[in-house]
MARRO-363213 format. One record per atom (N, C-alpha, C): residue number from 1; residue in three letters; atom name; x, y, z. Coordinates in steps of 0.05 Angstrom, whole numbers, plus 5000, padded with zeros to 4 digits. Example, Ala and Ser with C-alpha at 12.3 -4.5 7.8 and 13.67 -1.06 7.14 Angstrom:
- seq, type, atom, px, py, pz
- 1, ALA, N, 5264, 4886, 5156 $
- 1, ALA, CA, 5246, 4910, 5156 $
- 1, ALA, C, 5264, 4934, 5156 $
- 2, SER, N, 5257, 4955, 5142 $
- 2, SER, CA, 5273, 4979, 5143 $
- 2, SER, C, 5258, 5001, 5157 $
# end
This chain:
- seq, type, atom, px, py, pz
- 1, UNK, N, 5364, 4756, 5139 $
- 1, UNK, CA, 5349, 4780, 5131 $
- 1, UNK, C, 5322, 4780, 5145 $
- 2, UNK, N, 5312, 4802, 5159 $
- 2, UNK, CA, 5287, 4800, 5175 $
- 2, UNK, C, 5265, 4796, 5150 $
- 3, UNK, N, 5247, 4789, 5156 $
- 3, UNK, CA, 5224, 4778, 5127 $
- 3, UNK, C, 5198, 4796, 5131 $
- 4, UNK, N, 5199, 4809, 5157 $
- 4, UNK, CA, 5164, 4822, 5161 $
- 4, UNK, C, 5174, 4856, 5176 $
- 5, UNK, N, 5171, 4876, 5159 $
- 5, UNK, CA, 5165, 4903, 5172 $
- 5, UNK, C, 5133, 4921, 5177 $
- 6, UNK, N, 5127, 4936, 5201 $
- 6, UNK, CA, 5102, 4946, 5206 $
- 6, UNK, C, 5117, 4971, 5195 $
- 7, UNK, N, 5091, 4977, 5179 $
- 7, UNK, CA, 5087, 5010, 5162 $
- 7, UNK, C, 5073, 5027, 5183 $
- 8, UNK, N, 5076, 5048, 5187 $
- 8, UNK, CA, 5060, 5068, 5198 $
- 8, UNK, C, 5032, 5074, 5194 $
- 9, UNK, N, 5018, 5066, 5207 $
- 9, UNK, CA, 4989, 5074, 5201 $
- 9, UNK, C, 4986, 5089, 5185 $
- 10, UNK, N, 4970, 5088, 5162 $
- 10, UNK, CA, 4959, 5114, 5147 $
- 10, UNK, C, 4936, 5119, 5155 $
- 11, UNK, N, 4930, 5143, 5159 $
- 11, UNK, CA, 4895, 5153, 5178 $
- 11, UNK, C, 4889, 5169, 5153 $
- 12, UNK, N, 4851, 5160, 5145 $
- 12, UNK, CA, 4840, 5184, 5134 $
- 12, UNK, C, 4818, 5184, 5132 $
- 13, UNK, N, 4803, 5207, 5119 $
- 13, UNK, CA, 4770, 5205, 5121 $
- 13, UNK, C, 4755, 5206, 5100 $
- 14, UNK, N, 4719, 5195, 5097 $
- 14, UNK, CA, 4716, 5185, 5075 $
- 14, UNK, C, 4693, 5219, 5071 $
- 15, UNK, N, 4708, 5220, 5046 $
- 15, UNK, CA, 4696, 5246, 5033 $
- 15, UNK, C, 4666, 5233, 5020 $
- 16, UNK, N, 4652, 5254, 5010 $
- 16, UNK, CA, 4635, 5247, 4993 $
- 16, UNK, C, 4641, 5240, 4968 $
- 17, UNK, N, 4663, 5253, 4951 $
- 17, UNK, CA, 4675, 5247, 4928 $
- 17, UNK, C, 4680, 5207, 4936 $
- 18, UNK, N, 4678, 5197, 4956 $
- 18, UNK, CA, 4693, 5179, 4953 $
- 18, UNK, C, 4669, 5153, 4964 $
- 19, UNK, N, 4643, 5162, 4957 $
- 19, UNK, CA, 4618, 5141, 4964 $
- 19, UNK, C, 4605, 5145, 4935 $
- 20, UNK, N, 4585, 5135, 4948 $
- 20, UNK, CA, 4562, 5138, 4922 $
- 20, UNK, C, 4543, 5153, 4940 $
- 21, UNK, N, 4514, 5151, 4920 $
- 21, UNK, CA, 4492, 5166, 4939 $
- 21, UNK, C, 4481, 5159, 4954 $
- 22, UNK, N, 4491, 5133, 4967 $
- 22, UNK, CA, 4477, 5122, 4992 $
- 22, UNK, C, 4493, 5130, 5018 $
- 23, UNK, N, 4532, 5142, 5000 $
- 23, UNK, CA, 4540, 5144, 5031 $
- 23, UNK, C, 4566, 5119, 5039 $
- 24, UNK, N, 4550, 5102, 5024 $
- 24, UNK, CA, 4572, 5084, 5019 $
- 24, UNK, C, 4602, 5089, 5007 $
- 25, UNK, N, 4627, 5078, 5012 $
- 25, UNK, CA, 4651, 5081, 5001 $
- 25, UNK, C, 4645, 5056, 4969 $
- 26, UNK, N, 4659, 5077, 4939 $
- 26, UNK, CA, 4656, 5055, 4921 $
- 26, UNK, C, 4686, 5040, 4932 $
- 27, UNK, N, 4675, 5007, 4921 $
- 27, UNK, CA, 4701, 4987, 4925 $
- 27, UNK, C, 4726, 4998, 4915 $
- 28, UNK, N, 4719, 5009, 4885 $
- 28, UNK, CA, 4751, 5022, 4874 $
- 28, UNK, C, 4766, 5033, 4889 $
- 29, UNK, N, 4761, 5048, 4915 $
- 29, UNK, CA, 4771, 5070, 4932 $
- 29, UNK, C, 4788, 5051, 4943 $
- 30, UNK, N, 4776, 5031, 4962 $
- 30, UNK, CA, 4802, 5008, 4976 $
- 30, UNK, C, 4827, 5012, 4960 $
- 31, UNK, N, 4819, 4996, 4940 $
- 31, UNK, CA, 4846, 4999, 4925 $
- 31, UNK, C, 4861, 5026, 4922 $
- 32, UNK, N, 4856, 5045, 4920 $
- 32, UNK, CA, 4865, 5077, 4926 $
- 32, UNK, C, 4873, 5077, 4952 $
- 33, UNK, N, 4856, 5077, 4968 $
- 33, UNK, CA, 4864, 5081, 5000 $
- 33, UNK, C, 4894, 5055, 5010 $
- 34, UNK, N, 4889, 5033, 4992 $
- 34, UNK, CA, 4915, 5012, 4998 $
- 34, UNK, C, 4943, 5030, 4989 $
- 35, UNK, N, 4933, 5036, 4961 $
- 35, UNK, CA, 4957, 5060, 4956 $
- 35, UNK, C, 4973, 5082, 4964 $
- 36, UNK, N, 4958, 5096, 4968 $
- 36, UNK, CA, 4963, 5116, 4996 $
- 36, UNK, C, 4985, 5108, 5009 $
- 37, UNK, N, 4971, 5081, 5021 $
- 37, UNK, CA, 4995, 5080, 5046 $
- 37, UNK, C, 5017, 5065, 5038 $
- 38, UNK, N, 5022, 5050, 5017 $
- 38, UNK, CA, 5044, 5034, 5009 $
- 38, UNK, C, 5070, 5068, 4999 $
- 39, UNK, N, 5053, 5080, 4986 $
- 39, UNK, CA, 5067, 5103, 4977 $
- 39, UNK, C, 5077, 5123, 4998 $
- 40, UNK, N, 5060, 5126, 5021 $
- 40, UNK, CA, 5077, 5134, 5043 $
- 40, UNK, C, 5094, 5116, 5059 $
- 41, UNK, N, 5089, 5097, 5051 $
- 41, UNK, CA, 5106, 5080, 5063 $
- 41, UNK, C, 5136, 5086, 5059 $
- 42, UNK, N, 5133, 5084, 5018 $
- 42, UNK, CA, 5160, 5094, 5015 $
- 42, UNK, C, 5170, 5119, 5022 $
- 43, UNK, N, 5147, 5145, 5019 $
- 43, UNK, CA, 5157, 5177, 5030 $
- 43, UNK, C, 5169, 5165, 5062 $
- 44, UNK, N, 5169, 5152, 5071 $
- 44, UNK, CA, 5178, 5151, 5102 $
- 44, UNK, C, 5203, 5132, 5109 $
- 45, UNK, N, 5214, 5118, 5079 $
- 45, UNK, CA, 5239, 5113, 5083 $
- 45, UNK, C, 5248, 5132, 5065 $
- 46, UNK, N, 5246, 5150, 5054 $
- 46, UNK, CA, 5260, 5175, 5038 $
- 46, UNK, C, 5252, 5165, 5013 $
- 47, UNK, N, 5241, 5147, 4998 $
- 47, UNK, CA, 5240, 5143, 4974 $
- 47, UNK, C, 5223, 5158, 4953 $
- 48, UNK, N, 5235, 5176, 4934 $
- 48, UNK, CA, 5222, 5192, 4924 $
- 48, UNK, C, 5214, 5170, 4899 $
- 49, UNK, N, 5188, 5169, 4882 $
- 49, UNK, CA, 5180, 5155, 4866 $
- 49, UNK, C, 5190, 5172, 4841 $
- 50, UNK, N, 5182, 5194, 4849 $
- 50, UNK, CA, 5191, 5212, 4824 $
- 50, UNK, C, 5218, 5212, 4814 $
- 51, UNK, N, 5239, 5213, 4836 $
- 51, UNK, CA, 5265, 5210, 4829 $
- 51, UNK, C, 5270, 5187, 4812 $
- 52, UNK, N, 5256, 5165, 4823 $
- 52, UNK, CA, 5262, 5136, 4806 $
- 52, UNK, C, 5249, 5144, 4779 $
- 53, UNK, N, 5226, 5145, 4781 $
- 53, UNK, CA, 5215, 5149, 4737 $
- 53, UNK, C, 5230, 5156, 4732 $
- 54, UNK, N, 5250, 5190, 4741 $
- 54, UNK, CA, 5267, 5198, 4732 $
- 54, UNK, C, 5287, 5185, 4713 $
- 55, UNK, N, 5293, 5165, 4733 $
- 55, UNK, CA, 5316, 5148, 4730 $
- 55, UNK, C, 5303, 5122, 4708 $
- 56, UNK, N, 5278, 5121, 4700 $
- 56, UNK, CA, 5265, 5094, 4690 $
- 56, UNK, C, 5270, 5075, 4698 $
- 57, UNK, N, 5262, 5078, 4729 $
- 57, UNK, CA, 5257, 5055, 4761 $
- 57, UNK, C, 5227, 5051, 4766 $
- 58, UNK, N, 5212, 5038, 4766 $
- 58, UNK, CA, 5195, 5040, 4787 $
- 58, UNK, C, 5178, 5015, 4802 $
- 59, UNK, N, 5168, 5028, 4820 $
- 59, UNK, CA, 5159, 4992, 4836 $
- 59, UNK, C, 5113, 4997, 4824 $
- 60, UNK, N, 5117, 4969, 4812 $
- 60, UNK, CA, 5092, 4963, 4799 $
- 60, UNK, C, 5081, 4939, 4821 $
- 61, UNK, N, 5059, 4943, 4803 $
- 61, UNK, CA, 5032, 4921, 4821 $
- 61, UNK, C, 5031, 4890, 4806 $
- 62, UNK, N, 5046, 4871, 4813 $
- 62, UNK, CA, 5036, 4842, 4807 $
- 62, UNK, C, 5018, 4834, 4807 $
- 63, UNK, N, 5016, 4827, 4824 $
- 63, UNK, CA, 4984, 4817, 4840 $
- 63, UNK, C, 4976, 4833, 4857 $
- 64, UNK, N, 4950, 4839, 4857 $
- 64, UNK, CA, 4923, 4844, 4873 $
- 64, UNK, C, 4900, 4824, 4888 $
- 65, UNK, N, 4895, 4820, 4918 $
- 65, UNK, CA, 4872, 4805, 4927 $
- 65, UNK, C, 4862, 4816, 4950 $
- 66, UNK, N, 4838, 4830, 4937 $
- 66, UNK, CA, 4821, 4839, 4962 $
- 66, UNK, C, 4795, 4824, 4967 $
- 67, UNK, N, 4787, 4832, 4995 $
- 67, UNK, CA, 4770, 4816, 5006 $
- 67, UNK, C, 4754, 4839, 5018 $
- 68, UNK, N, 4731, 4847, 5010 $
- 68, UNK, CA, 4709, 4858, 5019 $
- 68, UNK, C, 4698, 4853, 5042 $
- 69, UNK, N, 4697, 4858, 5069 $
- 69, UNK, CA, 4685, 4850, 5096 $
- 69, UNK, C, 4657, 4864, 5101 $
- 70, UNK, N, 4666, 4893, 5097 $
- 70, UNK, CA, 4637, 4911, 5114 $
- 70, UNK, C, 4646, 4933, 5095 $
- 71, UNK, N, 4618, 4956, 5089 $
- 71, UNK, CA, 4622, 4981, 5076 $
- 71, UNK, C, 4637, 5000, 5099 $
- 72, UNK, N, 4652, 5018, 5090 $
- 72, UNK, CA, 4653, 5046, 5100 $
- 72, UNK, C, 4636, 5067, 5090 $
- 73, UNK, N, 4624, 5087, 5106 $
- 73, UNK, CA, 4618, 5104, 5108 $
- 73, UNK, C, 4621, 5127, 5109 $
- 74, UNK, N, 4609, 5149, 5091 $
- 74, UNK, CA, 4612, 5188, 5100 $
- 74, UNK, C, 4618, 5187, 5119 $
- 75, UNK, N, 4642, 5203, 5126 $
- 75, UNK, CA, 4648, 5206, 5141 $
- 75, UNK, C, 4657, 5198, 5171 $
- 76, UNK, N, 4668, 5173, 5159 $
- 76, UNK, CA, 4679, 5156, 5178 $
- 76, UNK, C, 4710, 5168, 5181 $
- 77, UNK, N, 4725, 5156, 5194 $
- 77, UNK, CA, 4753, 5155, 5201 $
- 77, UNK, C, 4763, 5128, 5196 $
- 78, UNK, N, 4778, 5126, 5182 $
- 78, UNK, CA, 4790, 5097, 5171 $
- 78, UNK, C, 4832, 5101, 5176 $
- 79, UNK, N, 4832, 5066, 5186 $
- 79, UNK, CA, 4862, 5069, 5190 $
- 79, UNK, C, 4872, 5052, 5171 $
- 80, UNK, N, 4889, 5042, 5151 $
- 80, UNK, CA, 4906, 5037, 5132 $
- 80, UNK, C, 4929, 5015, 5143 $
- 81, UNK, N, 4927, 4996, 5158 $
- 81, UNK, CA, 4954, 4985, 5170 $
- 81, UNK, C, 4958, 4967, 5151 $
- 82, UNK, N, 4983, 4970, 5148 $
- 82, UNK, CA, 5006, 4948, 5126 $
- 82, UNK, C, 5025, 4937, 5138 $
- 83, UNK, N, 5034, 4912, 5136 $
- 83, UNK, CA, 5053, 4891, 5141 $
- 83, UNK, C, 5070, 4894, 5111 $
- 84, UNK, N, 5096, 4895, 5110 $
- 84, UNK, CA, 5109, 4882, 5086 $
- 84, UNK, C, 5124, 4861, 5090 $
- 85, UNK, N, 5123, 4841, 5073 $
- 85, UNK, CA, 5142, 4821, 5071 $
- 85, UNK, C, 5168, 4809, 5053 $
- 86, UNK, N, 5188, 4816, 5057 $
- 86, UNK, CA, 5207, 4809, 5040 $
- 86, UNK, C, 5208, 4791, 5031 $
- 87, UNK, N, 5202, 4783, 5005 $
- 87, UNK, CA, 5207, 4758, 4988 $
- 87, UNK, C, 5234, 4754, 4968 $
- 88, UNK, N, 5233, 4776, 4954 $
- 88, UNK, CA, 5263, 4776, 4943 $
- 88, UNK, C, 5278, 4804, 4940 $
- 89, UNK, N, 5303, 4811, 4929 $
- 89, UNK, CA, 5308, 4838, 4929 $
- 89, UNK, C, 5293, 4848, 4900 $
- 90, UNK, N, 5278, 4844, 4895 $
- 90, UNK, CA, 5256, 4853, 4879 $
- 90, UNK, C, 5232, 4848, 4875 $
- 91, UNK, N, 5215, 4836, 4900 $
- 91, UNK, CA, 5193, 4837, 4909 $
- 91, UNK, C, 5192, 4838, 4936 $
- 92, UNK, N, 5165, 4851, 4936 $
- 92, UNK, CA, 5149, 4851, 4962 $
- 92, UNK, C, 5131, 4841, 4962 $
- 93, UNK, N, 5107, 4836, 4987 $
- 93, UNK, CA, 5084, 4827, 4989 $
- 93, UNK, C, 5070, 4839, 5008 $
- 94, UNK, N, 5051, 4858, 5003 $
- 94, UNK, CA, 5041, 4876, 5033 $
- 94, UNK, C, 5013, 4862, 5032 $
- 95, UNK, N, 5012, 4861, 5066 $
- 95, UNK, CA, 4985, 4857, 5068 $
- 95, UNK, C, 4979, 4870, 5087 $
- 96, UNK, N, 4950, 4883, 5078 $
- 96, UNK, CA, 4945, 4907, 5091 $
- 96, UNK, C, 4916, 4906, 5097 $
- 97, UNK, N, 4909, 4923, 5115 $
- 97, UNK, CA, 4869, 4924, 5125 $
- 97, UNK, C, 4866, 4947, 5130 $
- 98, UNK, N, 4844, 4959, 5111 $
- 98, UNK, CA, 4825, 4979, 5133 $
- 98, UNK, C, 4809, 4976, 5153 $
- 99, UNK, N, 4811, 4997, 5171 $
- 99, UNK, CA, 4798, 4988, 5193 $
- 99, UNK, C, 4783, 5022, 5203 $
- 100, UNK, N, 4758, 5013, 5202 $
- 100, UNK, CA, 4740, 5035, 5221 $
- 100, UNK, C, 4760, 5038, 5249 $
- 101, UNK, N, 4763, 5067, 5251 $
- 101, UNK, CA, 4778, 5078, 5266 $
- 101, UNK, C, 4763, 5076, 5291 $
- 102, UNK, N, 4735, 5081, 5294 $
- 102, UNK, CA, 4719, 5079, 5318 $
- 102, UNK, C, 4703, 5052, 5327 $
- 103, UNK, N, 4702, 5038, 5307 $
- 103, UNK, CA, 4693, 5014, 5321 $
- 103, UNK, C, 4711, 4994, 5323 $
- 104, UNK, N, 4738, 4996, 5296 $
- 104, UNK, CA, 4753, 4975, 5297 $
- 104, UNK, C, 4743, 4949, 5285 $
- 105, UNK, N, 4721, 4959, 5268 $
- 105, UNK, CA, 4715, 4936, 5252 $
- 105, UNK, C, 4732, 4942, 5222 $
- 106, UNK, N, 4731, 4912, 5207 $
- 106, UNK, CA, 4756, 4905, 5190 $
- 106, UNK, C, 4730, 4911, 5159 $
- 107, UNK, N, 4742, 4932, 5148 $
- 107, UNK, CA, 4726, 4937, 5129 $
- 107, UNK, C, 4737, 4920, 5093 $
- 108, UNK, N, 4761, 4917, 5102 $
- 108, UNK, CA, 4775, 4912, 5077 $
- 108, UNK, C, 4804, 4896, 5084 $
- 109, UNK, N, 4812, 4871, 5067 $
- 109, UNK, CA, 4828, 4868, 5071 $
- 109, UNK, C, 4848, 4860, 5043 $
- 110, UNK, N, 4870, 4850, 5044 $
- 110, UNK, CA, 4891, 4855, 5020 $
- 110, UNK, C, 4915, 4848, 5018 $
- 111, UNK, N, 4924, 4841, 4997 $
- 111, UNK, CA, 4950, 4821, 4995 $
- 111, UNK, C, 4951, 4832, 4975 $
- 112, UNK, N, 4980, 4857, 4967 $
- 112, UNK, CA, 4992, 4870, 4948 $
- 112, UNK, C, 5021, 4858, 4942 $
- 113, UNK, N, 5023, 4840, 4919 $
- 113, UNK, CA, 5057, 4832, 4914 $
- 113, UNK, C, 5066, 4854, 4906 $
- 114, UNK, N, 5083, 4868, 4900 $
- 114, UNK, CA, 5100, 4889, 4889 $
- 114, UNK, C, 5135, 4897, 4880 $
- 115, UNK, N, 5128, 4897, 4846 $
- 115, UNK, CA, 5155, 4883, 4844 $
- 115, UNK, C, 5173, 4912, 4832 $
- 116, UNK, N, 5203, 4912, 4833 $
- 116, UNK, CA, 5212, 4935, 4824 $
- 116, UNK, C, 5230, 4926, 4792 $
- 117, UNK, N, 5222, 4949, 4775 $
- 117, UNK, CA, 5230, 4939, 4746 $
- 117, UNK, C, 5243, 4970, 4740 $
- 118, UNK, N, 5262, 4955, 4722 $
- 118, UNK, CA, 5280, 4976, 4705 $
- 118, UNK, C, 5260, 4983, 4683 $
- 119, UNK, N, 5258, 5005, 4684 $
- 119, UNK, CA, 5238, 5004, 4658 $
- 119, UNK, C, 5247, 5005, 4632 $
- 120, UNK, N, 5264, 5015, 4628 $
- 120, UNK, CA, 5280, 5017, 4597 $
- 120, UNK, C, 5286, 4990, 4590 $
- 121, UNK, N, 5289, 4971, 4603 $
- 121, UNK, CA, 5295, 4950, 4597 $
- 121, UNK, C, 5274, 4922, 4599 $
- 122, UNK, N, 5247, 4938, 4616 $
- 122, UNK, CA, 5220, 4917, 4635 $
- 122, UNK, C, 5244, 4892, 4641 $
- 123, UNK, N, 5258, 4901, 4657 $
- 123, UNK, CA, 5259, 4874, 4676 $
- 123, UNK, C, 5268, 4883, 4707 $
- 124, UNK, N, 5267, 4860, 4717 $
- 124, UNK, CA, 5262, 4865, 4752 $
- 124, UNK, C, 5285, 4877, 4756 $
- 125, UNK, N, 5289, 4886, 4786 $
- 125, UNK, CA, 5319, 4909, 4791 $
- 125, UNK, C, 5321, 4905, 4814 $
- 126, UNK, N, 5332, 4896, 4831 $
- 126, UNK, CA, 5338, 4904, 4861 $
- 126, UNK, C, 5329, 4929, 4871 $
- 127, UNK, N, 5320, 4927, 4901 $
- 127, UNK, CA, 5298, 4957, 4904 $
- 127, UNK, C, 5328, 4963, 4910 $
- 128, UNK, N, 5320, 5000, 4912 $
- 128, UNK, CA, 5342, 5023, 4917 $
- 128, UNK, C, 5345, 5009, 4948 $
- 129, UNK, N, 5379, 5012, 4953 $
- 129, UNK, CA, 5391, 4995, 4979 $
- 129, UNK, C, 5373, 5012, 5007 $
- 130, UNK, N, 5363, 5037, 5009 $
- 130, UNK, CA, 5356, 5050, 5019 $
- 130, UNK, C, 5320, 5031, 5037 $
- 131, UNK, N, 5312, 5007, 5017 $
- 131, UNK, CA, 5289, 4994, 5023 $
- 131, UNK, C, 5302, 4975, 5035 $
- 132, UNK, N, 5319, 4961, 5021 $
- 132, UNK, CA, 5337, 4928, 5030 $
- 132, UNK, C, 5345, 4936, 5050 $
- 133, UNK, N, 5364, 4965, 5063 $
- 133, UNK, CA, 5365, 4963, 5100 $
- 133, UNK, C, 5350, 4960, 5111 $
- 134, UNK, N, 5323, 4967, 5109 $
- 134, UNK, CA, 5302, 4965, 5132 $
- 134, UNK, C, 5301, 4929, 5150 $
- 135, UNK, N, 5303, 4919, 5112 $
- 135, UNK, CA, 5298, 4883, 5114 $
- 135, UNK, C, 5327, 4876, 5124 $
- 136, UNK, N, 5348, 4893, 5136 $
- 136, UNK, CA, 5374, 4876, 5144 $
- 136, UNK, C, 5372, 4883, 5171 $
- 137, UNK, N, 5355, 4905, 5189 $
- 137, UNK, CA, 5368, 4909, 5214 $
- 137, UNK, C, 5344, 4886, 5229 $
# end
């Protein structure tokens, strides 16, 4: 089973809603902006989240570890790159960085485990087979 897939860049830009009054990005946002792209990650193998609650499926946050490097700024352009790593058929492990789009400096970095649970029952579930092909070709 291959153990490491590249996610598609997520690109975006830093609003004012999303600094304080210096301009600065607050830290909370990383964590938002990490989200983003894990969640398009899944919109881009077809995985609807909603369909799963539906179903009382969903993939939750284990662990969290971020590492603060440099602020972002108003109106910067920021890129989102994620690595995932297969650990079991019911975890993952993404590790992911923001990165200033124009200088290419490393603003943020991150190690997301992420596990998938039945919820009616809170216990782990094999992800929908639709994730586990990516990790077979």
């Amino acid at each position: 089973m291959k153990k490491d897939f590249k996610c598609n860049d997520f690109l975006l830009k830093v609003f004012c809603e999303d600094t304080d009054f210096q301009g600065i990005v607050y830290h909370a946002n990383y964590l938002k902006y990490f989200e983003r792209a894990r969640t398009q990650f899944l919109i881009d193998q077809d995985i609807s989240q909603v369909s799963l609650e539906a179903s009382k499926l969903a993939f939750v946050v284990k662990d969290i570890n971020l590492k603060f490097i440099s602020p972002a700024k108003l109106e910067e352009e920021l890129i989102v790159k994620s690595f995932v790593k297969f650990i079991s058929k019911a975890r993952l492990m993404f590790n992911q960085q923001i990165i200033n789009k124009k200088s290419d400096i490393i603003i943020c970095t991150g190690e997301v485990e992420v596990c998938f649970l039945d919820l009616a029952k809170n216990k782990p579930k094999p992800f929908p087979e639709k994730l586990l092909q990516i990790f077979n070709n």
